[in-house]
C-alpha positions as CSV (number, residue, x, y, z in Angstrom):
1,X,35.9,-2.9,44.7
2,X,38.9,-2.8,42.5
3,X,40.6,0.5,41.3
4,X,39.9,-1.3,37.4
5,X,36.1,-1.7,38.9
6,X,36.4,1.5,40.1
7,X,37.5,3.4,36.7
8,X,35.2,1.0,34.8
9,X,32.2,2.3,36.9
10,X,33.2,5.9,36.5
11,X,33.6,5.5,32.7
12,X,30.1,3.8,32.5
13,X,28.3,6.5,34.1
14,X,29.8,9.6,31.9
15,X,30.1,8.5,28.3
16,X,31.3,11.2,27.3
17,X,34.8,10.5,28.3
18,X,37.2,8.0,27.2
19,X,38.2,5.1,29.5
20,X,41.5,6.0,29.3
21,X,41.2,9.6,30.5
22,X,39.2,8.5,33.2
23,X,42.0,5.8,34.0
24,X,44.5,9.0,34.3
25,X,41.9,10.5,36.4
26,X,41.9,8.5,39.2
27,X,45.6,7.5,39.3
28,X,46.1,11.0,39.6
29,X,43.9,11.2,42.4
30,X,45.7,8.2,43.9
31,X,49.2,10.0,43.6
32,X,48.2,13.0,44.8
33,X,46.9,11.4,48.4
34,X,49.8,8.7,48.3
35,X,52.3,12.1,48.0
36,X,50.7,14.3,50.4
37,X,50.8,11.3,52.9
38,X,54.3,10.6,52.2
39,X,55.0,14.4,52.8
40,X,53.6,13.6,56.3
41,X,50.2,15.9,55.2
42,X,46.5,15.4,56.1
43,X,44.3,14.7,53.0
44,X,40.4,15.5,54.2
45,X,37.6,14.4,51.3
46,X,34.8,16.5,53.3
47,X,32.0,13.3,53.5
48,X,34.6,10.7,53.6
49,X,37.1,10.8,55.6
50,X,41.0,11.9,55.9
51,X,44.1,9.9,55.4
52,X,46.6,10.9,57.6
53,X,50.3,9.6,58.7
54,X,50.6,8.1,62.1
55,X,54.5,7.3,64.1
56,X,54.7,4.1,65.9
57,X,57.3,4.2,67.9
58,X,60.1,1.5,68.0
59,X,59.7,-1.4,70.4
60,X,61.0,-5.1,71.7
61,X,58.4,-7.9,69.8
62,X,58.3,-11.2,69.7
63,X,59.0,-13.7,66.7
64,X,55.7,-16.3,67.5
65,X,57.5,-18.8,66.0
66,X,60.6,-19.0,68.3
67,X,59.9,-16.6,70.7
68,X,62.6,-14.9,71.0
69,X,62.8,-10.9,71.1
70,X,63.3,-9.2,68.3
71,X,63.7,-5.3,67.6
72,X,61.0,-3.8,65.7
73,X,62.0,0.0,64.0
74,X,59.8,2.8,64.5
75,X,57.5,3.6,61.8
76,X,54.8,5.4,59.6
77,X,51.6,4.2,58.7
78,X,48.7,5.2,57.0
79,X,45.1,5.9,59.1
80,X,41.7,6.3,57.9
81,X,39.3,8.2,60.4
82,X,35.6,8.4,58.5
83,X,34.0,11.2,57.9
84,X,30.5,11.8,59.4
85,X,28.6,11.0,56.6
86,X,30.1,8.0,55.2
87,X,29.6,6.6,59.2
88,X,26.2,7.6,59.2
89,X,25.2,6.0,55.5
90,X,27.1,2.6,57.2
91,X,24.6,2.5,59.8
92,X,21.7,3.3,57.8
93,X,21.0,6.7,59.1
């Protein structure tokens, strides 16, 4: 699913709203987790799951085309962990 499925969806099931407020809906909620994450916070959606911000440390790779060493910078990146509910509705429990 695509966030335009997603919005589209969303609009469908409450008529009552216009497409474009739902549109601003969900980009908020986008931002919101995308700058909590870039603050270095923890965003829980009880059911879900929680985005968090994880440090990889720097460290000597390898370019698999030549071979040769190269330097790779530390860095953040995002991680999911599921909730418990969304893991148990996965495995049909």
């Amino acid at each position: 699913m695509i966030r335009s499925e997603l919005i589209q969806i969303i609009a469908d099931e409450n008529p009552h709203l216009y497409q474009r407020d739902v549109e601003r809906i969900v980009n908020t909620i986008f931002e919101q987790i995308t700058d909590a994450m870039a603050r270095g916070d923890r965003v829980e959606l009880r059911g879900f799951g929680a985005f968090s911000v994880k440090k990889r440390d720097g460290r000597v790779g390898r370019n698999p085309r030549t071979g040769e060493s190269v330097e790779v910078d530390e860095k953040h990146v995002p991680f999911f962990k599921t909730g418990k509910l969304l893991r148990d509705r996965l495995n049909g429990q």
